[in-house]
C-alpha positions as CSV (number, residue, x, y, z in Angstrom):
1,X,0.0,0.0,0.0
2,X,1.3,3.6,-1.0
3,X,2.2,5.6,1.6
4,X,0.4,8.9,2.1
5,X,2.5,11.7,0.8
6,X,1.9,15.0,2.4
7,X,3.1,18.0,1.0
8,X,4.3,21.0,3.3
9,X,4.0,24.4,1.3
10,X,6.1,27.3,2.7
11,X,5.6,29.7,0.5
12,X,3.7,32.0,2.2
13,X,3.1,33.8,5.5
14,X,0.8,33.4,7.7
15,X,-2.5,32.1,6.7
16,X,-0.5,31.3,3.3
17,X,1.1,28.4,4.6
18,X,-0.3,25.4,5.1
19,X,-0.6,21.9,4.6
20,X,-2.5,19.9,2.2
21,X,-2.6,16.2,0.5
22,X,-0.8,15.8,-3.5
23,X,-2.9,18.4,-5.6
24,X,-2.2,21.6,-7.4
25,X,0.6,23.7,-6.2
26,X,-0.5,27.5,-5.1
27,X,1.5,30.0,-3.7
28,X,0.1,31.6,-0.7
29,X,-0.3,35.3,0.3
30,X,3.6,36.8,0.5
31,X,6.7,34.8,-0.3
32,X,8.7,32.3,1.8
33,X,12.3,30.9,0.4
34,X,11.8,27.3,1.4
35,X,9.4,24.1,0.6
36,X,9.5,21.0,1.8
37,X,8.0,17.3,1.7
38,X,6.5,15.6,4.6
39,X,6.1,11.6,4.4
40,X,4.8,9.9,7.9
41,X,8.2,10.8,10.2
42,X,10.2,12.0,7.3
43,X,10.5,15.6,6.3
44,X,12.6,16.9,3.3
45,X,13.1,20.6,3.0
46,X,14.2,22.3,-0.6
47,X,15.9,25.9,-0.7
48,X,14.3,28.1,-2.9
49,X,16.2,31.4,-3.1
50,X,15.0,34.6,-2.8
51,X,13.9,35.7,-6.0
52,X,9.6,35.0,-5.5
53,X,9.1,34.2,-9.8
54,X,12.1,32.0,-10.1
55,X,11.0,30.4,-6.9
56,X,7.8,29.1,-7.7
57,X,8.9,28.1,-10.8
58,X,11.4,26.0,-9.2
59,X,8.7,24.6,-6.3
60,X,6.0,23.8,-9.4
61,X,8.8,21.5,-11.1
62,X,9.8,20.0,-7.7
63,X,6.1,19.6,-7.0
64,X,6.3,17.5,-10.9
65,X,9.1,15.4,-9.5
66,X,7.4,14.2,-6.1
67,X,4.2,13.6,-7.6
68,X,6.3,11.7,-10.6
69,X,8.3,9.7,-9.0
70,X,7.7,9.2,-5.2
71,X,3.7,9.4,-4.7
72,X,4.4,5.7,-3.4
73,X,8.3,4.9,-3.5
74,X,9.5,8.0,-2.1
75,X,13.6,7.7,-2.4
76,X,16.7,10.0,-1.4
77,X,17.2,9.5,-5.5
78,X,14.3,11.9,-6.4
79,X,15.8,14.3,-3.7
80,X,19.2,14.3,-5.9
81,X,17.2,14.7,-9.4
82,X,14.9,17.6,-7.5
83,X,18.1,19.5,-6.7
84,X,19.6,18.7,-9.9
85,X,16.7,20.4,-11.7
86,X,17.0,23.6,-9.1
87,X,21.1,23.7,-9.8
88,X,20.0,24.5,-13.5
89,X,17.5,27.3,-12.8
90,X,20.2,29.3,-10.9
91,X,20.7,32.8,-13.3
92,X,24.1,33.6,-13.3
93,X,23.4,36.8,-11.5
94,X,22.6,35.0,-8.6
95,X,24.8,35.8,-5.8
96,X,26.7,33.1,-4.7
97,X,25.6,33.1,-1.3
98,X,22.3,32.3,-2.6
99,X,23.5,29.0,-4.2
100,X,23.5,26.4,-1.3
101,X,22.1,23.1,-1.5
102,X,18.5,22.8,-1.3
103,X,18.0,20.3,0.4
104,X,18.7,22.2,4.1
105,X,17.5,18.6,6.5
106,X,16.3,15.0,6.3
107,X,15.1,13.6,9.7
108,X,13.8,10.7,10.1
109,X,11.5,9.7,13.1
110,X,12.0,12.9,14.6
111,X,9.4,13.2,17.0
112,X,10.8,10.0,18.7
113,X,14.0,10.4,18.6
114,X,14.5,14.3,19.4
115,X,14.7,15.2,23.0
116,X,14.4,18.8,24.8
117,X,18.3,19.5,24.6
118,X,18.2,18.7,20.9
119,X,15.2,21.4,20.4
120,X,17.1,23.4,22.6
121,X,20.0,23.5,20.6
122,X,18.2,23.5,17.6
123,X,16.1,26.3,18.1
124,X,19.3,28.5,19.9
125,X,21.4,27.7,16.3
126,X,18.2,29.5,14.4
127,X,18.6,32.5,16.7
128,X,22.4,32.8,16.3
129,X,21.5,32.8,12.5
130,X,19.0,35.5,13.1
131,X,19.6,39.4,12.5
132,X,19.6,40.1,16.1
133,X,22.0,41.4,19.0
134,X,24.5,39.5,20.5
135,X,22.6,40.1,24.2
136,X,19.9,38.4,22.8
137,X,21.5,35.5,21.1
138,X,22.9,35.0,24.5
139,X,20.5,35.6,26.7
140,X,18.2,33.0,24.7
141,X,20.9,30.3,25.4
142,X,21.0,31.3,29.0
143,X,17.6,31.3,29.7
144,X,16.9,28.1,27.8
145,X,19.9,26.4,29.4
146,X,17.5,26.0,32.6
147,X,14.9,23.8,31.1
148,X,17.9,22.2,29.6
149,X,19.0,21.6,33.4
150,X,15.3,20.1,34.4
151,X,14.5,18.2,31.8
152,X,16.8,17.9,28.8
153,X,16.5,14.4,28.5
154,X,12.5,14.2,27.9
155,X,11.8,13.0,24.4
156,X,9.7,15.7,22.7
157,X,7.3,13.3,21.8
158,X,6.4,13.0,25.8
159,X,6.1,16.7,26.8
160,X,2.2,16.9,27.4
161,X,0.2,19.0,29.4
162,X,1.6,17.7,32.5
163,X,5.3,18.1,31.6
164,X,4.8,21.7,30.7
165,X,2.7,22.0,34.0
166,X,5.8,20.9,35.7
167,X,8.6,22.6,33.9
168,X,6.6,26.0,34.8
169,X,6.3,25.0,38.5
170,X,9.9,24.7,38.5
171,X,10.9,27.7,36.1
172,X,8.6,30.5,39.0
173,X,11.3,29.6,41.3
174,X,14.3,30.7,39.3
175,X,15.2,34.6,39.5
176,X,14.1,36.1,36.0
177,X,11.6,34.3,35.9
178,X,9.2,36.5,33.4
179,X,12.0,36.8,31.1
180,X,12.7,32.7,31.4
181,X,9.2,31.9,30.9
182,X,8.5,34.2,27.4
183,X,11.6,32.4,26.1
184,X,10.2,29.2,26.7
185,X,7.3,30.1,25.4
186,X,8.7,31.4,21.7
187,X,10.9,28.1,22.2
188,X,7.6,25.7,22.2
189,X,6.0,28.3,19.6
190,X,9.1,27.4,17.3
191,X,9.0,23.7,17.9
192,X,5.3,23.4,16.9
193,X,6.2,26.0,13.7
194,X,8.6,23.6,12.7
195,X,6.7,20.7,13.5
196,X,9.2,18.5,15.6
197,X,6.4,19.0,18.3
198,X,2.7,19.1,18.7
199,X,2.1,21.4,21.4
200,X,-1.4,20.7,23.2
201,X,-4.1,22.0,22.6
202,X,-4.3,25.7,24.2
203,X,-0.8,24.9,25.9
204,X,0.0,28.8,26.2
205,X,-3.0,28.7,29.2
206,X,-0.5,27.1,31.4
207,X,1.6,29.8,31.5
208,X,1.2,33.1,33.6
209,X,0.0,35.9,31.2
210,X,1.9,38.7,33.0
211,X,4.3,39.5,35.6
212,X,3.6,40.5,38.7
213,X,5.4,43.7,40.1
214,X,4.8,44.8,43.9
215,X,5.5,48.1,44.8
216,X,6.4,47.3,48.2
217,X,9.4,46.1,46.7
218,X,12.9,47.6,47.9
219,X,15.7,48.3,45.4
220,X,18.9,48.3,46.5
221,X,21.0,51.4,46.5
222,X,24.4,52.8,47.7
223,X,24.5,55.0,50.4
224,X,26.0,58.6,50.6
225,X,28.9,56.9,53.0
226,X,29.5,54.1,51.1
227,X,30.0,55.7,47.5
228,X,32.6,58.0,49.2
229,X,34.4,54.6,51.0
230,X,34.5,53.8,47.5
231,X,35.5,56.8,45.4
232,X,38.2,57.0,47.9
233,X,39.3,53.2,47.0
234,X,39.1,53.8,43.5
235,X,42.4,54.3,40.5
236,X,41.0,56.5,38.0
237,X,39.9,54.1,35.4
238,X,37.3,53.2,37.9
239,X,36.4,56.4,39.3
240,X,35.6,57.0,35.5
241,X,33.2,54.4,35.4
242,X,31.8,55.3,38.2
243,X,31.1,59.0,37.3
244,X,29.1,58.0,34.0
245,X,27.1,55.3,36.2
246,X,26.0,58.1,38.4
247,X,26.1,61.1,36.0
248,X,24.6,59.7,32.7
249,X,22.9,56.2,33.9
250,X,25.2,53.9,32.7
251,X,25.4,50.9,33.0
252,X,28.1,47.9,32.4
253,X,27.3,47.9,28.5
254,X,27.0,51.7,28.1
255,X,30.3,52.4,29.7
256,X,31.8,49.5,27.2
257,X,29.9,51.1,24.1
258,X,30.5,54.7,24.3
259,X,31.9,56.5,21.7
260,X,34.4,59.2,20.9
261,X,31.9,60.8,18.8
262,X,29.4,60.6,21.7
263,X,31.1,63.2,23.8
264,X,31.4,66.8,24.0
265,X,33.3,67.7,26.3
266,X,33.8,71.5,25.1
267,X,30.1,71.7,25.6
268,X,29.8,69.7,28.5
269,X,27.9,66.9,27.1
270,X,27.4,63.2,26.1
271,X,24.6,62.7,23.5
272,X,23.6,58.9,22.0
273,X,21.0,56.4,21.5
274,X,21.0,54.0,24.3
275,X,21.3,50.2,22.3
276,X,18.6,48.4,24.7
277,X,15.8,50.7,24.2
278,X,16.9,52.7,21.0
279,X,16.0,56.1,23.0
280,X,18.0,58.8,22.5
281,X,19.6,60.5,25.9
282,X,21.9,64.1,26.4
283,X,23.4,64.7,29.7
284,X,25.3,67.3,31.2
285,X,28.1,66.5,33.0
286,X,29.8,67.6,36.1
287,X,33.3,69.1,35.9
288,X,34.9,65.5,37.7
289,X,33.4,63.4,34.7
290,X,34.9,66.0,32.2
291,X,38.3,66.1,33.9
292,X,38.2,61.8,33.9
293,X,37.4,62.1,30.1
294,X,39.9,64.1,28.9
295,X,42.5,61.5,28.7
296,X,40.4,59.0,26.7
297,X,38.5,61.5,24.3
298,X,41.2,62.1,21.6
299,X,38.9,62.2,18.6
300,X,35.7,62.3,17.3
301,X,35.3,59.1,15.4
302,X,33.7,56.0,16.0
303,X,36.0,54.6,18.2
304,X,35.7,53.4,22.1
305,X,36.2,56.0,24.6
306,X,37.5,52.9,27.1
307,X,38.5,49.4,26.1
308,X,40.5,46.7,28.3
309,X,44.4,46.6,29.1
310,X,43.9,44.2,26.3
311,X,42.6,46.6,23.9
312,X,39.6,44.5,23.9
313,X,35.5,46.4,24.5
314,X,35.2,46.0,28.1
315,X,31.6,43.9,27.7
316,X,31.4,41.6,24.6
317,X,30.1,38.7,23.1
318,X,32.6,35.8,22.1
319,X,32.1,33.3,19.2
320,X,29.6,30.7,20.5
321,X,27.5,34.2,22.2
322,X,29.2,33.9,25.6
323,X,29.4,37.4,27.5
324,X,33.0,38.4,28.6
325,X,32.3,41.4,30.7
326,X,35.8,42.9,32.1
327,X,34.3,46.0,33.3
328,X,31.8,43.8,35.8
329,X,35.0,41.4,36.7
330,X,37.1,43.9,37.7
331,X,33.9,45.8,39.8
332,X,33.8,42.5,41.8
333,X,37.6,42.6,42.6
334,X,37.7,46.7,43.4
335,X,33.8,45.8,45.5
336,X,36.5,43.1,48.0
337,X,39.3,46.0,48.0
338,X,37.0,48.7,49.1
339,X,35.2,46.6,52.0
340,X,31.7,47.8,51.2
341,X,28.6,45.3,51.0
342,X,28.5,44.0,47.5
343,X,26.1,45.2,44.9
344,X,26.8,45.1,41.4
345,X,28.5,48.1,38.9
346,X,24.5,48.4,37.4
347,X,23.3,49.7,40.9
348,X,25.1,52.4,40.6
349,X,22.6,53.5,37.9
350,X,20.0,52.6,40.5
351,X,21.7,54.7,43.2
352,X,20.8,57.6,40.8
353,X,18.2,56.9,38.7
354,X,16.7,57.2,43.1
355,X,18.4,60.4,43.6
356,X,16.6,62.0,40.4
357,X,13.6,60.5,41.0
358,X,13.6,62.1,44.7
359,X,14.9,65.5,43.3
360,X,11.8,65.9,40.3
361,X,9.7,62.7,39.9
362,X,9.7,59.7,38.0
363,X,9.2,61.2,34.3
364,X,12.8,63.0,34.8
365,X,14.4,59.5,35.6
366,X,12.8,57.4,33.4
367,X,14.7,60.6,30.6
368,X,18.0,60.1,33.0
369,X,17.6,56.0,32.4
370,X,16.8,56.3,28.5
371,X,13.7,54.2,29.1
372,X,11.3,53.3,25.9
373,X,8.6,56.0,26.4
374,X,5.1,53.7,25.6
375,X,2.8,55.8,25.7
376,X,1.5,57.6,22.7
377,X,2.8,61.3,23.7
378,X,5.8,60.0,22.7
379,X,5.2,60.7,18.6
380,X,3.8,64.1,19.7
381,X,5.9,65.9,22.3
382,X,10.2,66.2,23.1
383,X,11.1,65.7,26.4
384,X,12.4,69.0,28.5
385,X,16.3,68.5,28.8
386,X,15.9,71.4,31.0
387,X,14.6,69.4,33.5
388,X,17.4,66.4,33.5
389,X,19.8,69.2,33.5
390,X,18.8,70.7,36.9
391,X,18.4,67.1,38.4
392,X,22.0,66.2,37.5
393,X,23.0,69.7,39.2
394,X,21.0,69.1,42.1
395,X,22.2,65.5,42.4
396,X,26.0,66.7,42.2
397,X,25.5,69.0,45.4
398,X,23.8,65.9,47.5
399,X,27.3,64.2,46.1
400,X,29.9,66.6,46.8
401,X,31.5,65.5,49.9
402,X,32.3,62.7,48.1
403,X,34.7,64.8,45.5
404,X,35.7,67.3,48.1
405,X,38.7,65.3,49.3
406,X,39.9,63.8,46.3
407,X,42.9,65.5,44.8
């Protein structure tokens, strides 16, 4: 008895893909660069390219060749012919990029064989591919490492209802857990997308819609006492960083990012767009950030204002996504030399983003944090720099006995 072949069309988005027994090929609403053949466990998948004419020209002749020669002995021989027939419809102004191999993956019994670590990696190797930052790439792997941890070794096929129950359970007791838990959830999204899982039916309901903020909660700050133990413990490469924590907000990846041509010191000012939210943020600085600049600004091109001994960013992202974060390394060292209760280099930025917020509410620190503005008066008013200007002034006179006995 034939076997049911089941074709899977992915030209399309959205509603435009779909799946359907043998028939006529359409091409659905938009324009996808990849088709592929489903048959019981087995799943063949055909690059296209991305011009949309040639490609359905090249998925209609494919089509010809399944329904020709594998509607019943489907063969890896009529995946070889079907590429050879897409090899001669490249145009020679193709780019070569463009060229690879059509067939991208053959997997056979899938669904039994792949486990949560395999999706896991699978899904993280489509991410790195993605146009996307590095924090994210990493993050993703980070985040997903934890359900690797719990249950890595459960076959895909035997995550139900109750599995996912579980994995939740154990995910609300990990610290991020909001950011953990949309991960996993664009993880399982992917997995059904891709169909190496079939999620249960109304699965998402298993996972808390929102996070839950209390108010009553207490953010950790330094005090007036213990920033001056530590400005007193500090070389000057650190005193730096710790003047653009306090003065512009920064934190461990804006103090790696900044630019030459970011700062002004003959005006008095560094101006950019921070990378996390895309705001732009301008703020004056005091006369000890200027004087710790001056050393480092030597241009006004796109170079770092502060790298490593090494000559290396202080925060970046290795090969395989890993975070090296010098500036945070060497904060953990100088936090033992100054003997002052931990807290990491980013709550510095807290310690002020309070200050401000104390001196003229929270719409003048969410400016001094470069915070995505979502409310719609953002495409129909500018922000009063005015206003961040006489916080920071204000702020620098609650901090000045912390300057006034450094030389």
């Amino acid at each position: 008895m034939a076997s049911q072949v089941v074709k899977h069309c992915n030209i399309g988005r959205g509603k435009g893909k779909r799946k359907s027994d043998c028939g006529s090929f359409t091409v659905g609403k938009g324009y996808r660069k990849t088709i592929g053949l489903k048959r019981g466990n087995i799943l063949a998948r055909f690059w296209l390219g991305f011009d949309e004419r040639e490609a359905t020209i090249k998925a209609k002749l494919i089509e010809a060749i399944w329904l020709r020669s594998n509607a019943s002995h489907w063969s890896p021989e009529a995946l070889q012919e079907a590429e050879r027939v897409r090899r001669t419809l490249i145009t020679s102004n193709e780019p070569e990029a463009n060229q690879k191999p059509m067939i991208e993956s053959v997997v056979a019994d899938r669904s039994n064989q792949l486990t949560i670590a395999d999706g896991v990696e699978k899904y993280c190797n489509m991410v790195d591919m993605k146009d996307c930052s590095p924090s994210h790439k990493s993050s993703t792997r980070h985040r997903l490492k934890k359900i690797t941890r719990l249950k890595g070794s459960l076959p895909l096929a035997s995550l139900d209802t109750m599995e996912l129950s579980s994995i939740v359970s154990l995910l609300r007791s990990k610290t991020d857990t909001h950011n953990i838990i949309r991960t996993t959830k664009a993880f399982l999204r992917w997995l059904d997308d891709m169909e190496l899982w079939e999620a249960p039916r109304r699965f998402e309901r298993i996972f808390p819609l929102a996070r839950k903020v209390s108010s009553s909660v207490k953010i950790a700050t330094f005090t007036i006492e213990q920033l001056t133990q530590m400005y007193s413990a500090a070389d000057k490469r650190i005193r730096l960083w710790m003047l653009l924590s306090l003065n512009c907000g920064f934190a461990n990846m804006e103090v790696a990012t900044l630019k030459q041509s970011e700062v002004d010191l003959q005006c008095g000012y560094i101006e950019r767009v921070r990378g996390k939210t895309g705001v732009s943020g301008k703020w004056k600085l005091w006369s000890e950030t200027i004087e710790a600049l001056k050393p480092y600004c030597k241009g006004k091109d796109d170079t770092l204002v502060l790298t490593s001994e090494a000559g290396t960013p202080l925060v970046y992202y290795s090969e395989h996504y890993k975070r090296v974060d010098t500036l945070g390394q060497c904060w953990v060292r100088f936090m033992k030399r100054a003997k002052v209760p931990f807290l990491g280099f980013k709550f510095l930025r807290k310690t002020g983003a309070t200050m401000i917020r104390s001196i003229d509410g929270i719409e003048v620190s969410e400016t001094y944090l470069s915070h995505a503005d979502k409310g719609i008066a953002r495409f129909y008013s500018i922000p009063d720099a005015s206003r961040l200007n006489n916080a920071l002034e204000a702020m620098r006179e609650r901090l000045a006995s912390i300057f006034s006995n450094i030389k």
